[in-house]
C-alpha positions in Angstrom: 57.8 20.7 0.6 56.3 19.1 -2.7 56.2 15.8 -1.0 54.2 16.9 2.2 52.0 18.8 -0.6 51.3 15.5 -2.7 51.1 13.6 0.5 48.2 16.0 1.8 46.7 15.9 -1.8 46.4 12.2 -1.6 44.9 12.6 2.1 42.3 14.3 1.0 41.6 11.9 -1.9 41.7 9.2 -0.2 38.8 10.5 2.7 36.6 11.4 -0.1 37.2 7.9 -1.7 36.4 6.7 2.0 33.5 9.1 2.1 31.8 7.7 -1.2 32.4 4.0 -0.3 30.6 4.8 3.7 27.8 6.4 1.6 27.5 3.0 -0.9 27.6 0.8 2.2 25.0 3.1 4.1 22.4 3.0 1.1 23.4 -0.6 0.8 22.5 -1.3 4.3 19.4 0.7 3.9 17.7 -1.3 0.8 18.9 -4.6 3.0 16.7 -3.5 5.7 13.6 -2.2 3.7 13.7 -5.7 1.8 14.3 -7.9 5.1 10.5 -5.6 6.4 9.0 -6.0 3.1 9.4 -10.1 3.8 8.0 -9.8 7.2 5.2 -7.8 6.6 4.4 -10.0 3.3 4.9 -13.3 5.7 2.7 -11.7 8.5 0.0 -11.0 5.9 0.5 -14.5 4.6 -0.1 -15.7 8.5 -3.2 -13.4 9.1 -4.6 -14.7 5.6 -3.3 -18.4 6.5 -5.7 -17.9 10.0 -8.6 -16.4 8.6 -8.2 -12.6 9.5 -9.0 -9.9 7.2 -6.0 -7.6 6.5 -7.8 -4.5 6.8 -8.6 -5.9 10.1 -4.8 -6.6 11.0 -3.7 -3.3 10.1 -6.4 -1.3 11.8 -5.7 -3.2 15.0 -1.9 -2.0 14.8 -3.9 1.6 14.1 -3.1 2.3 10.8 -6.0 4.8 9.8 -4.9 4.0 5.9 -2.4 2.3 3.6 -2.0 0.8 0.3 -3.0 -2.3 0.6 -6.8 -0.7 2.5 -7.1 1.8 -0.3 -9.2 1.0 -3.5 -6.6 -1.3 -6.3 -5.9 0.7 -9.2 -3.4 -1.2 -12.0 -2.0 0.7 -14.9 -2.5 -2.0 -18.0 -0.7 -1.2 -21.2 -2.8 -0.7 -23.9 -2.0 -0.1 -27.4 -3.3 4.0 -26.8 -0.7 3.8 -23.8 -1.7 3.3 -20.2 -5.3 2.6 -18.7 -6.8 2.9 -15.4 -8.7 -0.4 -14.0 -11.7 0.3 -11.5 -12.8 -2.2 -9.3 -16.6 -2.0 -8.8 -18.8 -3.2 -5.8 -22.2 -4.3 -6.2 -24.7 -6.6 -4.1 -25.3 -9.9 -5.9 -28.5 -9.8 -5.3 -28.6 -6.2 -7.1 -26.2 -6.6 -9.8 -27.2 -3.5 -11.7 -26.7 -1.0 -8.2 -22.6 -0.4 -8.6 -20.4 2.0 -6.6 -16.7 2.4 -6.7 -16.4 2.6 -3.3 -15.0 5.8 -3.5 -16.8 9.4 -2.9 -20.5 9.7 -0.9 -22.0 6.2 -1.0 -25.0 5.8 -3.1 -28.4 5.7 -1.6 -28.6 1.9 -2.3 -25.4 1.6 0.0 -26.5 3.7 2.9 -29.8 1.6 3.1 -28.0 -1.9 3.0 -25.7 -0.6 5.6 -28.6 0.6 7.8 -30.4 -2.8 7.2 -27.3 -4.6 8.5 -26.9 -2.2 11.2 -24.3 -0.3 10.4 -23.3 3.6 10.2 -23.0 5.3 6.8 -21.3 7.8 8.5 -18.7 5.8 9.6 -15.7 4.9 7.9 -14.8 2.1 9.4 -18.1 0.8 8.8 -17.9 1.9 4.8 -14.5 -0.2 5.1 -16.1 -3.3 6.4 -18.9 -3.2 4.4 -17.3 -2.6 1.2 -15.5 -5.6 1.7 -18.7 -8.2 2.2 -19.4 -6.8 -1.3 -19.0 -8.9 -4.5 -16.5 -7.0 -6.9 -14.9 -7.1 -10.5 -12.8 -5.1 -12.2 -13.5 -3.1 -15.4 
C-alpha cells in the first residue's frame, strides 16, 4: 500500500513540475510574440517614415484616438538631485518668444495661427497637426 502511496505522491509532483514548466513555456511564448509586434510595428514606422508619412497620420488612419508615440515626449534624465522631467516646447519661428507645451487650452497666439491657416482650435485633430508644423526644443 506504501508503494501505490509514494507512487501517487510522485504523480502529483510530477503534474505540478509539468504545471510550472507549461506556465514557463506559455510566458515564454508570450514575450516571443510581443517582441516579434514590437519589430513590425518599429519596421512599419520605419516604412511610413522611409515614404514620407507622418506617424501621427499612420496611426490615426488605423483609428487610434491616442498612443505613446502621439502624446507629448517626456524623458526622465538623471541628474545629480535624482531624476528630471524634460519638456518639449513649441513655438513659431517667426515668434520665438510665444511658447506653449502643447499641452492644456492653447494660448491665444495658437488659436489665432490656427484660424489664420484655417484650422479649428476646437479640434483636436487639428491641435495634433498643427502642433506638429511647429518648430520645437526641449528644456
Amino acid at each position: 500500500m506504501s508503494e501505490e502511496h509514494t507512487t501517487l505522491e510522485e504523480l502529483q509532483r510530477q503534474s505540478e513540475e509539468l504545471q510550472l514548466q507549461q506556465q514557463a513555456l506559455a510566458n515564454r511564448i508570450k514575450e516571443a510574440q510581443k517582441g516579434a509586434l514590437r519589430d513590425f510595428v518599429a519596421a512599419v514606422f520605419d516604412d511610413a517614415d522611409a515614404r514620407g508619412f507622418l506617424r501621427a497620420d499612420l496611426l490615426r488612419a488605423f483609428g487610434c484616438k491616442e498612443h505613446r508615440e502621439l502624446r507629448q515626449r517626456r524623458r526622465a534624465v538623471n541628474t545629480d538631485s535624482g531624476y528630471r522631467r524634460e519638456r518639449t516646447i513649441y513655438f513659431l519661428p517667426e515668434l520665438p518668444e510665444q511658447e506653449w507645451i502643447g499641452r492644456g487650452r492653447p494660448p491665444q497666439w495658437v488659436k489665432d495661427t490656427m484660424l489664420a491657416r484655417g484650422m479649428n482650435p476646437d479640434s483636436r485633430d487639428d491641435r495634433m497637426h498643427f502642433r506638429s508644423t511647429l518648430e520645437s526644443r526641449v528644456v
